[in-house]
PAROBA-734413 format. One record per residue: residue in one letter; residue number from 1; z, y, x of N, C-alpha, C, CB in turn. Coordinates in Angstrom, 1 decimal, padded with zeros to 4 digits. Atoms other than C-alpha are relative to their C-alpha. Glycine has a CB too. Example, Ala and Ser with C-alpha at 12.3 -4.5 7.8 and 13.67 -1.06 7.14 Angstrom:
<rs>
R   seba   tordo      n_w      n_v      n_u     ca_w     ca_v     ca_u      c_w      c_v      c_u     cb_w     cb_v     cb_u
R      A       1    000.0   -001.2    000.9    007.8   -004.5    012.3    000.0    001.2    000.9    001.2    000.0   -001.0
R      S       2    000.0   -001.1   -000.9    007.1   -001.1    013.7    000.8    001.1   -000.8   -001.4    000.5    000.4
</rs>
This chain:
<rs>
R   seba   tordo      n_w      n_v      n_u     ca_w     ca_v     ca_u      c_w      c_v      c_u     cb_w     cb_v     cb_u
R      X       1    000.0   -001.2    000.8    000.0    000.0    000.0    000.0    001.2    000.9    001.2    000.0   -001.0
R      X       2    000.0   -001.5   -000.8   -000.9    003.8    001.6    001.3    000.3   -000.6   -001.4    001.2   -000.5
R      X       3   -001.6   -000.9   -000.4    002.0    005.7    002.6    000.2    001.2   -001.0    000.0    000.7    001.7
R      X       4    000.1   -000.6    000.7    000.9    008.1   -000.3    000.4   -000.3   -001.1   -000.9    000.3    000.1
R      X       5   -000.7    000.8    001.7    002.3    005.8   -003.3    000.8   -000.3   -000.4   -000.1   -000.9   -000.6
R      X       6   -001.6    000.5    000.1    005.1    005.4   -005.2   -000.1   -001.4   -000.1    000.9    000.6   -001.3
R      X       7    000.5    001.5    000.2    006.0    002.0   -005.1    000.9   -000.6   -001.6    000.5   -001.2    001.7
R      X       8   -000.2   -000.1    001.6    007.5    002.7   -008.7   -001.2   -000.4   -000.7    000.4    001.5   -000.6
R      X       9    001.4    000.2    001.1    004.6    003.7   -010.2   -001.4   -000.5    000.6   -000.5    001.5   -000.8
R      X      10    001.8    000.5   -000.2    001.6    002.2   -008.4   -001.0    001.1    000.3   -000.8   -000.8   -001.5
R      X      11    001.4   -000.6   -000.2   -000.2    005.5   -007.5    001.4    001.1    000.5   -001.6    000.3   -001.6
R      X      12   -000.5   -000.9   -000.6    000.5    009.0   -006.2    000.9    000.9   -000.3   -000.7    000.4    000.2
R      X      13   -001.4   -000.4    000.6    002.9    010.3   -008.1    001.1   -000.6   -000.3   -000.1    000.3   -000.9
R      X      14   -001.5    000.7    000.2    006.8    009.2   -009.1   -000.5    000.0   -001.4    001.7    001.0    000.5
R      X      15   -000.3    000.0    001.5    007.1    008.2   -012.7    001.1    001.3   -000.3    000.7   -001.7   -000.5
R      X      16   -000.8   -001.0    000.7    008.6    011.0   -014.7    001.5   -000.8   -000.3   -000.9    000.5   -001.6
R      X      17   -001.5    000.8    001.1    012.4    010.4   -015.9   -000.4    000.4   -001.8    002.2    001.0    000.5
R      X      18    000.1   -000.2    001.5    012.5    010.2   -019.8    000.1    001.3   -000.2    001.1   -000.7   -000.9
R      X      19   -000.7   -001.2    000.6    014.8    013.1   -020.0   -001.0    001.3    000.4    001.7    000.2    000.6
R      X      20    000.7   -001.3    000.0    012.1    015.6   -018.2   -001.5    000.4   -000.7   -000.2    000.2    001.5
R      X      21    001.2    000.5    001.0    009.5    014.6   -020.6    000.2    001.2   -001.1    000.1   -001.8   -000.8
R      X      22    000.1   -000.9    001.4    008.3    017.4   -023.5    000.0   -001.6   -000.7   -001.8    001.4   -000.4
R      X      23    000.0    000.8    001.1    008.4    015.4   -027.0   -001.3   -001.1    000.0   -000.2    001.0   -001.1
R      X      24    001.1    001.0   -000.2    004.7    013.7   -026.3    000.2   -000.5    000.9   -001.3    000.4    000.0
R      X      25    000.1    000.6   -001.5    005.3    012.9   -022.7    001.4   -001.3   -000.8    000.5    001.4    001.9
R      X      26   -001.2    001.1    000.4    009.1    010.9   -024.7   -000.9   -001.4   -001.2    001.5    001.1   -001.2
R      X      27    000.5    001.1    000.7    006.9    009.2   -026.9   -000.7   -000.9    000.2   -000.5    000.2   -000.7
R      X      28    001.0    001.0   -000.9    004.1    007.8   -024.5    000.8   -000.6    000.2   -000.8    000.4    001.2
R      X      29   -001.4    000.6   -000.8    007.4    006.6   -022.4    000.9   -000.8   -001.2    001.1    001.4    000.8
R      X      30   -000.5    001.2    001.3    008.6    004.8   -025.5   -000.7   -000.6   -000.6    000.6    000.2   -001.0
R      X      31    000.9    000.8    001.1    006.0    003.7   -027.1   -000.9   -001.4    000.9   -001.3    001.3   -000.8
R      X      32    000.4    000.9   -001.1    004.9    001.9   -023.9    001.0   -001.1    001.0   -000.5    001.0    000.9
R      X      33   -000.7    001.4   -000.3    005.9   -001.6   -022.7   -000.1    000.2    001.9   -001.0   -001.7   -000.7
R      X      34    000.5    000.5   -001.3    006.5   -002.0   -018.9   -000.5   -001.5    000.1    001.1    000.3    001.1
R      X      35    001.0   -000.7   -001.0    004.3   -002.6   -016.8   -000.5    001.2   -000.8   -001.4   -001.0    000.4
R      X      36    001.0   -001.3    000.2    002.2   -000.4   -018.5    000.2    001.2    000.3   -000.2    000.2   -001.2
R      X      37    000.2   -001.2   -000.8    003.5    002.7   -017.2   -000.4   -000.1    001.1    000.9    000.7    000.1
R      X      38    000.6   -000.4   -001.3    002.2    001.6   -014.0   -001.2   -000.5   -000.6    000.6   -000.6    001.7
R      X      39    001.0   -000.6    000.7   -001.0    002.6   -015.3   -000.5    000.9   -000.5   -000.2   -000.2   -000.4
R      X      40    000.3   -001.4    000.3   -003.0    005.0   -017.1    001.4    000.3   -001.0   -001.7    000.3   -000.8
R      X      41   -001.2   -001.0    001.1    000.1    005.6   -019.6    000.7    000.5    001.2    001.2   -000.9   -001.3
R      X      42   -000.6   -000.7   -002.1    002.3    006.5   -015.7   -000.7    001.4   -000.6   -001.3   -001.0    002.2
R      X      43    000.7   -001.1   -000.3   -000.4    008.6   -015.4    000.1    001.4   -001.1   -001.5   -000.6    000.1
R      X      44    000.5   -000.9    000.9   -000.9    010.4   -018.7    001.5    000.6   -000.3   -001.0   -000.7   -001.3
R      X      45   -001.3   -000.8    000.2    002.9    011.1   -018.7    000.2    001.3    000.7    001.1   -000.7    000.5
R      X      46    000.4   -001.2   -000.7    001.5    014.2   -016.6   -000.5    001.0   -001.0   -001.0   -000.3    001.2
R      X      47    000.7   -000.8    000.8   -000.6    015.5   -019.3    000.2   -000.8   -001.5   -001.7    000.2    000.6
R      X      48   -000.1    001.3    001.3    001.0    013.7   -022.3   -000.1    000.8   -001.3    001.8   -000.9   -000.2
R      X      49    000.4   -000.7    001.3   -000.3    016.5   -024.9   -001.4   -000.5   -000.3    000.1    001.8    000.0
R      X      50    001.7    000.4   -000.4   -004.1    015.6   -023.6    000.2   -001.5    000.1   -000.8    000.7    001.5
R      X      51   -000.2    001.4   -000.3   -002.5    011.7   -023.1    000.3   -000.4   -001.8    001.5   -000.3    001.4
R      X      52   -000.3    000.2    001.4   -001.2    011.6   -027.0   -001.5   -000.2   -000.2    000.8    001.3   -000.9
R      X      53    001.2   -000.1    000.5   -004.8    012.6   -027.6   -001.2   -001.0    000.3   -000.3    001.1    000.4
R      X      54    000.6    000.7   -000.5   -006.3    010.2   -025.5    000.3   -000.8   -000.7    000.0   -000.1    001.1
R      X      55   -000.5    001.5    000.4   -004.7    007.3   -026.6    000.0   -000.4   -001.5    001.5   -000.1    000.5
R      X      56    000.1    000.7    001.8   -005.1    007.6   -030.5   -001.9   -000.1    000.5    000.6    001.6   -002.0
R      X      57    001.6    000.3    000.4   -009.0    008.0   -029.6    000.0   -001.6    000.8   -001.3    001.5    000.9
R      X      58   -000.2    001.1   -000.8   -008.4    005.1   -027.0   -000.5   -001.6   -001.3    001.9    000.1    000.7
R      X      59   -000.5    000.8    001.2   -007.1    003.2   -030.2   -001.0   -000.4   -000.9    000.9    000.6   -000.7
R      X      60    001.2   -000.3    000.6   -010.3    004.2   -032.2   -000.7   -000.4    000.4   -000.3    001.0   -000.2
R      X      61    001.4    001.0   -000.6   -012.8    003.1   -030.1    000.1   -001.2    000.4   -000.6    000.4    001.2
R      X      62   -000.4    001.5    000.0   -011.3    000.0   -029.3    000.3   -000.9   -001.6    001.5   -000.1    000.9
R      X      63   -000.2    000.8    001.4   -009.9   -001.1   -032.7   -000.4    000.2   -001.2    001.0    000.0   -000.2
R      X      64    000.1   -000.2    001.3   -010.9    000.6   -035.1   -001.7    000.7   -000.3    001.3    001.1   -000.4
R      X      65    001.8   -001.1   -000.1   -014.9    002.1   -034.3   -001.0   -001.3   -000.9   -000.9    000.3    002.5
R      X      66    001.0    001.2    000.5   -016.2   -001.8   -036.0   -000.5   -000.8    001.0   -001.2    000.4   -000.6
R      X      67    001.2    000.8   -000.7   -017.2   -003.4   -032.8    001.2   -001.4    000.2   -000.9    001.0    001.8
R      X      68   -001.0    001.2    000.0   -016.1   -007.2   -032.5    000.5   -000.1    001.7   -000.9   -001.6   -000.5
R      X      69   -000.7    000.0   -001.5   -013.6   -007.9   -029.7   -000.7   -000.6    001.4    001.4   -000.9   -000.1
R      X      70    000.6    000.4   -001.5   -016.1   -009.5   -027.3   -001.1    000.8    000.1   -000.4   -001.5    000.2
R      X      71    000.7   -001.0   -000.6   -018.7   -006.5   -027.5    001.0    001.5    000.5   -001.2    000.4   -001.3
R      X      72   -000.6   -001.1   -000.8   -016.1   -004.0   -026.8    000.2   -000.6    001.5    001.4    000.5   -000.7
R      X      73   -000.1    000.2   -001.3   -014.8   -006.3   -023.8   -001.1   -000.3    001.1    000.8   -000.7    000.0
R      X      74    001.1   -000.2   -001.0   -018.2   -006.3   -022.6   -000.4    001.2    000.3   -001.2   -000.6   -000.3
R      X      75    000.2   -001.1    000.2   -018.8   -002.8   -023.1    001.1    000.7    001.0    000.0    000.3   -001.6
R      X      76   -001.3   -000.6   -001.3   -015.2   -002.0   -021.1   -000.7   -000.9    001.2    002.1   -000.6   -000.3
R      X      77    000.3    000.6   -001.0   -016.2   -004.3   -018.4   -000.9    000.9    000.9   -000.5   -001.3   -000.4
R      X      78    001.2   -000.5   -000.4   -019.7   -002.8   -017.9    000.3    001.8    000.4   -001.1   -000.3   -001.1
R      X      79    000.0   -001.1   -000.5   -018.4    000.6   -017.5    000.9   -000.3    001.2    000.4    001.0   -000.8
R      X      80   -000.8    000.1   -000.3   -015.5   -000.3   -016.0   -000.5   -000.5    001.7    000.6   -000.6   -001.0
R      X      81    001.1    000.5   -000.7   -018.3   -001.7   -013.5   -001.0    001.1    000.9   -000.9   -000.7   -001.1
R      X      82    000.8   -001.6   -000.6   -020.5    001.3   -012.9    001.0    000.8    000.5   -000.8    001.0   -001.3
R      X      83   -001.4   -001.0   -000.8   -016.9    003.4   -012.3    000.2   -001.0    001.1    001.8    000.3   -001.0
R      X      84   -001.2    001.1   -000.8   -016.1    000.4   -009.8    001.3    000.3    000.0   -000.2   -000.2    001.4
R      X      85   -001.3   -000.1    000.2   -012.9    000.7   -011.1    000.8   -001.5   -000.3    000.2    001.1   -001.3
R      X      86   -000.8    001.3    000.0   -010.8   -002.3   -010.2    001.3   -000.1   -001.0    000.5   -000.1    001.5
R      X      87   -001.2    000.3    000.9   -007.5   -001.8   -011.9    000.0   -000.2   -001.2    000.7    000.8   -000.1
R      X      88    000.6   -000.1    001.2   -009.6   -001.1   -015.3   -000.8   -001.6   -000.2   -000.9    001.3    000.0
R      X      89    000.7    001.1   -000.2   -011.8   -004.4   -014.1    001.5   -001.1   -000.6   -000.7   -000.1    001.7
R      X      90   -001.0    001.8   -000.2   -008.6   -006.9   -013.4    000.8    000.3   -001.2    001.3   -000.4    001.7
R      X      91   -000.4    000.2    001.5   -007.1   -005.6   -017.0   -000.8   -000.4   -000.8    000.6    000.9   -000.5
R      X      92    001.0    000.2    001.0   -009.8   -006.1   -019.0   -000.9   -001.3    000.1   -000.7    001.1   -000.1
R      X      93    000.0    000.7    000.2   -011.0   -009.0   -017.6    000.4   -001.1   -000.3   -000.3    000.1    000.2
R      X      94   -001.2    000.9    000.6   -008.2   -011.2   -018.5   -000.1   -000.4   -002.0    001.7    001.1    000.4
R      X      95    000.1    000.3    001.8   -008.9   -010.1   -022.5   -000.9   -000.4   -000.2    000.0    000.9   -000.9
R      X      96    001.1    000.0    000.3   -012.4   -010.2   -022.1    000.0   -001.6    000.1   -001.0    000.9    000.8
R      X      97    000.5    001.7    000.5   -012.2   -014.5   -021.6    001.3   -000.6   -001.1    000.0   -001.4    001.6
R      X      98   -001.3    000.3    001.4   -009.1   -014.2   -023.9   -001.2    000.1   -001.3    001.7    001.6   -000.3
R      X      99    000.6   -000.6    001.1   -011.6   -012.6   -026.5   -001.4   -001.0    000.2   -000.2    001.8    000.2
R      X     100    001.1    000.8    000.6   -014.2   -015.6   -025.7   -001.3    000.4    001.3   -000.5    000.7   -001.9
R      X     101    001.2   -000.2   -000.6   -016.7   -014.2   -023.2    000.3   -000.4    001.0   -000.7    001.0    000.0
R      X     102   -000.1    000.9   -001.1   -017.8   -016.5   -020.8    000.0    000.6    001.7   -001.3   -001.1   -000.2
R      X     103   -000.2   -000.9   -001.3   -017.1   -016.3   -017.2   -001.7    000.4    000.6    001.0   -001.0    001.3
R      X     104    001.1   -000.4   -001.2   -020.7   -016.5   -016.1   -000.8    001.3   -000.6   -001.3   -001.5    000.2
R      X     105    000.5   -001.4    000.2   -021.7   -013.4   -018.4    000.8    000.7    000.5   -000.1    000.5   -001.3
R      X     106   -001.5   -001.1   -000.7   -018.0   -011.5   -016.8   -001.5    000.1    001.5    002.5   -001.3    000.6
R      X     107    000.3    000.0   -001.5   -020.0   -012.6   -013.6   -001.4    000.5    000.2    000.0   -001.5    000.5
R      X     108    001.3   -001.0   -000.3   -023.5   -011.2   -014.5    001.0    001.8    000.0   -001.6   -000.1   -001.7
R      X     109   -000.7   -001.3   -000.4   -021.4   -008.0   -014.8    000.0    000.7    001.2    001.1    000.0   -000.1
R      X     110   -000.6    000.2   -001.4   -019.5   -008.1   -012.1   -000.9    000.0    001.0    000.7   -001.1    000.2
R      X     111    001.2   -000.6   -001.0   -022.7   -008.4   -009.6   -001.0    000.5   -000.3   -000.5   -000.7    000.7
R      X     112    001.9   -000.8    000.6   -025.3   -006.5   -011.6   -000.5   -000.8    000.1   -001.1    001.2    000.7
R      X     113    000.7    001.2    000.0   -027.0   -009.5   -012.2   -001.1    000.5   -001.5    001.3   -001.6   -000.1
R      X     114    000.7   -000.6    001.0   -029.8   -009.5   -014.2    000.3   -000.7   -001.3   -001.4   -000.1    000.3
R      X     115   -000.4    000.7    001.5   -029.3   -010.2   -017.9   -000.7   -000.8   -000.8    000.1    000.9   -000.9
R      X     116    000.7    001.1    000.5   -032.6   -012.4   -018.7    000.6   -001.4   -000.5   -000.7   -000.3    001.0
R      X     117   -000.3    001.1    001.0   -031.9   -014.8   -021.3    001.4   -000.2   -000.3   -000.3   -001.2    000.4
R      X     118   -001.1   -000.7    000.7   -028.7   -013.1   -022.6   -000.5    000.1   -001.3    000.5    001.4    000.7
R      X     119    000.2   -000.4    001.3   -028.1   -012.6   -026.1   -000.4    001.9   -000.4    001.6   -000.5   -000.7
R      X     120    000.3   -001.4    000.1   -029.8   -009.1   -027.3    001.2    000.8   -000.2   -001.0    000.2   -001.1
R      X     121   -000.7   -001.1    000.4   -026.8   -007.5   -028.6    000.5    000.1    001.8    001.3   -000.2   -001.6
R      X     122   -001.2   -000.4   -000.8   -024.6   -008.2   -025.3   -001.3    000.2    001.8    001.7   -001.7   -000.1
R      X     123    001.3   -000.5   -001.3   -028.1   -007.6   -022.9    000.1    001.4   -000.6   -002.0   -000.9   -000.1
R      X     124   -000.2   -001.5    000.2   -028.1   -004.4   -024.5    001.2    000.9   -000.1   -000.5    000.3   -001.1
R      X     125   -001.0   -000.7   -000.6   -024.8   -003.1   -024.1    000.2   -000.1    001.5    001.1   -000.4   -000.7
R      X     126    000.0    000.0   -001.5   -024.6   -004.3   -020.4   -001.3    001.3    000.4   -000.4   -002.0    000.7
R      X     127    001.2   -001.1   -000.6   -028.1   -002.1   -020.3    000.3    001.2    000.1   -001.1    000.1   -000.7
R      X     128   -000.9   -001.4    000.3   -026.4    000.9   -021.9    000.6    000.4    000.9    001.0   -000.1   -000.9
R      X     129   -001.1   -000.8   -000.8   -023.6    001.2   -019.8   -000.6    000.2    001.4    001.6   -000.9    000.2
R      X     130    000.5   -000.7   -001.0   -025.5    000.7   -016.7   -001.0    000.7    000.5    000.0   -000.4    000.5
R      X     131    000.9   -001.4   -000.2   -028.4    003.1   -017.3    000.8    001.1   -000.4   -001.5    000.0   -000.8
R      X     132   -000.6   -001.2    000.3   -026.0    005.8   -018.9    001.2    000.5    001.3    000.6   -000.3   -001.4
R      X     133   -000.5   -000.4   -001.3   -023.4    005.7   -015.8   -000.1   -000.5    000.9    000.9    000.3    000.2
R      X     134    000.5    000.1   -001.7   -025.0    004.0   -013.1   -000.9    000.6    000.4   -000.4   -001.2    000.5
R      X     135    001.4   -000.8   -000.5   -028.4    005.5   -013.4   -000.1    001.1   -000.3   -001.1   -000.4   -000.4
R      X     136   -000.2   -001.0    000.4   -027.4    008.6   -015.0   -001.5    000.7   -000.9    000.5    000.6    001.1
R      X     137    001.3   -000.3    000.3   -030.7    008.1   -017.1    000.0   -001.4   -000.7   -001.1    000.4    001.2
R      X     138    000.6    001.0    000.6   -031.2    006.2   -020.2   -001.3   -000.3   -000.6    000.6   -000.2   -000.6
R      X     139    001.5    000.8    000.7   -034.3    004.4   -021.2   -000.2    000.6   -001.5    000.1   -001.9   -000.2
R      X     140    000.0    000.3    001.5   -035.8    005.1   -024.5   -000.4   -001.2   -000.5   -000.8    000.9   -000.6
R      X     141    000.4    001.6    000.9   -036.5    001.3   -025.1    001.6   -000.2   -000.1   -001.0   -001.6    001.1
R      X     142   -000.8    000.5    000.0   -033.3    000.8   -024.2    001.1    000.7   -001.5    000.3    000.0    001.5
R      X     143    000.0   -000.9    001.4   -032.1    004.0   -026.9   -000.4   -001.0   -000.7   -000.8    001.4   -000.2
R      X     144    000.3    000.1    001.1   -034.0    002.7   -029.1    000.4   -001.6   -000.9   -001.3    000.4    000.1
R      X     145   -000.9    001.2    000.2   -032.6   -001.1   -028.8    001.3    000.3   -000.4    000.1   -000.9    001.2
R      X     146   -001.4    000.4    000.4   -029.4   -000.6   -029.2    000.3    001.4   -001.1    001.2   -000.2    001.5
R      X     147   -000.1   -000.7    001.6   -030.2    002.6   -032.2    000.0   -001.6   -001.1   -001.8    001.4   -000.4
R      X     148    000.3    000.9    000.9   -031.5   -000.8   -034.2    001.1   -001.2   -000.3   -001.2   -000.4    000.3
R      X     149   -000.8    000.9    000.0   -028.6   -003.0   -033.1    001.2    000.5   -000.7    000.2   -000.5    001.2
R      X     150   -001.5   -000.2    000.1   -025.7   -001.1   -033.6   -000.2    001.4   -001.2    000.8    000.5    001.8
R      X     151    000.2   -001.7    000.8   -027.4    002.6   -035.8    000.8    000.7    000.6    000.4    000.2   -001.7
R      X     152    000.0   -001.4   -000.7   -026.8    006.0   -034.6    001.1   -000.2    000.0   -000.5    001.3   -000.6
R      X     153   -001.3   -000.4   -000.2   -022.9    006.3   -035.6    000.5   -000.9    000.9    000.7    000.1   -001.1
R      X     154   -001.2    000.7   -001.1   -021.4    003.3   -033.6   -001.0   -000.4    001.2    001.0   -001.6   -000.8
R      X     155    000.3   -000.3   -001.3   -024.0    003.8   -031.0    000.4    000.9    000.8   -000.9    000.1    000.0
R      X     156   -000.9   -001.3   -000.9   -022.6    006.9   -030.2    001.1   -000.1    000.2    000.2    001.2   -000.4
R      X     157   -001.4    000.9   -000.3   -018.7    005.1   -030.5   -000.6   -000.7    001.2    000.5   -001.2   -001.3
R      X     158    000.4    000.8   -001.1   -020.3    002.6   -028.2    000.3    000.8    001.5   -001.7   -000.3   -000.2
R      X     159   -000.3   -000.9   -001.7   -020.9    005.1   -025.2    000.9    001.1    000.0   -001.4    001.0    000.7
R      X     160   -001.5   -000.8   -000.2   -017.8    007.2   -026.1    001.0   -001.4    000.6    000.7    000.8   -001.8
R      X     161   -000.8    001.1   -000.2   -016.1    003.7   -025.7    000.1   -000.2    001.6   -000.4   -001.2   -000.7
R      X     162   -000.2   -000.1   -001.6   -017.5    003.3   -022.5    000.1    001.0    000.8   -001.0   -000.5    000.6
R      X     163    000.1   -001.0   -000.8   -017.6    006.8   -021.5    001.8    000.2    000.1   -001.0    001.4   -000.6
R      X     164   -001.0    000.4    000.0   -014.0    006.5   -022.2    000.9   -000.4    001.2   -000.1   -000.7   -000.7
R      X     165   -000.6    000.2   -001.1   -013.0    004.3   -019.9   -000.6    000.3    001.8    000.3   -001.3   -000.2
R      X     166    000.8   -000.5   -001.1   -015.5    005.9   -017.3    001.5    001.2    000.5   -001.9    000.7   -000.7
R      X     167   -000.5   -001.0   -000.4   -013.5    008.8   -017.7    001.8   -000.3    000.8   -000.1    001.0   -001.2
R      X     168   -001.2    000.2    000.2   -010.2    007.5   -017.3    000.0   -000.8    001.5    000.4   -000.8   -001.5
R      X     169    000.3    000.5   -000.9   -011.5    005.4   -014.3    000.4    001.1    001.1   -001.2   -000.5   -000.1
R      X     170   -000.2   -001.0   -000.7   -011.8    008.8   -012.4    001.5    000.2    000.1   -000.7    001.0   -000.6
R      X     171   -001.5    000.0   -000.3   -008.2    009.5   -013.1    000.6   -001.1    000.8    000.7   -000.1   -001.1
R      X     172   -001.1    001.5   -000.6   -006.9    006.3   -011.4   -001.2    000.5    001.2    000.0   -002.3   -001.2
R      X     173    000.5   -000.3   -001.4   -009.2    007.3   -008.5    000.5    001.1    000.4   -001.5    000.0    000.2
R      X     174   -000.9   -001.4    000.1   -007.4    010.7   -008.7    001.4   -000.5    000.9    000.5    000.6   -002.1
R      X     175   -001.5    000.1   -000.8   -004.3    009.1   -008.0    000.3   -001.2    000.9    001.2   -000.1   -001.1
R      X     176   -000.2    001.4   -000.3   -005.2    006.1   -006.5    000.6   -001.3   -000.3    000.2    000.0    000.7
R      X     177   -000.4    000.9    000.7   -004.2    003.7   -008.9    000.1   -001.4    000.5   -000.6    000.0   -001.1
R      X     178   -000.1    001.3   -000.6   -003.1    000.6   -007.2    000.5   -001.5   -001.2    001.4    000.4    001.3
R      X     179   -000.3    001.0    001.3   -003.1   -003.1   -009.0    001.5   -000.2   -000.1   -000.8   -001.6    000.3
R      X     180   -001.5    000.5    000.3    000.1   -004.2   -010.5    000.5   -001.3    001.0    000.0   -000.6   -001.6
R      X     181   -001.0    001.3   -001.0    002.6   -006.9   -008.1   -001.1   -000.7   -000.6    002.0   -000.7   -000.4
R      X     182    000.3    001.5    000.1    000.8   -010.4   -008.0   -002.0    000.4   -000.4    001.4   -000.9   -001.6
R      X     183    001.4   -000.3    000.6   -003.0   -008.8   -009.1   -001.0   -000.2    001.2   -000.1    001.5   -000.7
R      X     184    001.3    000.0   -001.2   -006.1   -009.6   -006.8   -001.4    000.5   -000.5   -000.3   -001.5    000.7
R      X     185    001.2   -000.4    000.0   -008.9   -007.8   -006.7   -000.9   -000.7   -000.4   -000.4    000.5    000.9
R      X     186    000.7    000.8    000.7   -011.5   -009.2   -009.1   -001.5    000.7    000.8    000.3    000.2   -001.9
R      X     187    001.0   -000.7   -000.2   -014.2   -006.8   -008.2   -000.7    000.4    001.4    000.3    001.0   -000.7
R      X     188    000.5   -000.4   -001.4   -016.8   -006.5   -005.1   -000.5    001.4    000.0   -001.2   -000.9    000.6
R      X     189    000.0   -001.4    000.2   -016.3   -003.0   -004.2   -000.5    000.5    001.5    001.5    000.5   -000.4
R      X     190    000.2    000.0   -001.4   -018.6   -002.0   -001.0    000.6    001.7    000.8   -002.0   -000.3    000.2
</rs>
């Protein structure tokens, strides 16, 4: 671990005490199970008016936007992929074969592999995420596949979902979010 981290919280800051918490920052901190504050909730106990906010949309695009639990955890993965964001990787892939998806699609992920003879819906979300933030440039075949798979409204959930944890990725590179005790790096990160 760099000499820069708490070894509380897993990254570059100390965990807050309860008591110096405004009203949102007491609620994140209770409403959250450890571990989980060593993570983005940790983190968002910094900005827990903008962390409240985060976390109901969080909630929304994960649970409640319509998409079934194994196109969201392909959809987190694949960003989570393009951010090479490990900490976001080794949580989410744990749900993602909880939630059914096999390891050898985790594993086209995981090395950009190509998606030939994948199912369309989950070839087109892996496409999404990595022409919108790997290539910073999406296709209009690819638009236009996944307008017909998913329609306009929870296509645009879709890449808030993944832009989501894109963004949130950045934060944990902010502070250098280190994995939790006992966690190994899932992800080849050059």
């Amino acid at each position: 671990m760099a000499s820069d981290i708490d070894p509380q919280s897993g990254f570059r800051l100390p965990l807050p005490k309860r008591e110096d918490l405004d009203d949102a920052g007491k609620r994140i901190f209770d409403e959250t199970v450890p571990p989980g504050l060593q993570g983005p909730a940790g983190v968002l106990l910094y900005a827990s008016k903008a962390g409240q906010h985060q976390q109901a949309f969080n909630k929304y695009l994960r649970f409640e936007a319509g998409f079934s639990p194994r196109i969201r955890e392909i959809a987190i993965l694949t960003a989570a992929r393009e951010a090479d964001s490990q900490f976001e990787w080794v949580q989410h892939e744990a749900i993602a074969l909880r939630e059914g998806v096999e390891p050898a699609l985790i594993d086209i992920i995981r090395h950009r592999k190509r998606t030939h003879g994948l199912d369309e819906t989950e070839a087109t979300v892996i496409a999404l995420g990595r022409e919108t933030f790997g290539d910073h440039r999406l296709s209009a075949e690819t638009f236009v596949k996944a307008k017909q798979l998913f329609g306009p409204r929870k296509l645009i959930d879709l890449v808030l979902l993944m832009g989501n944890y894109v963004a949130m990725a950045g934060v944990l590179t902010a502070v250098d979010m280190q994995l939790r005790a006992g966690q190994k790096p899932l992800l080849p990160i050059d």
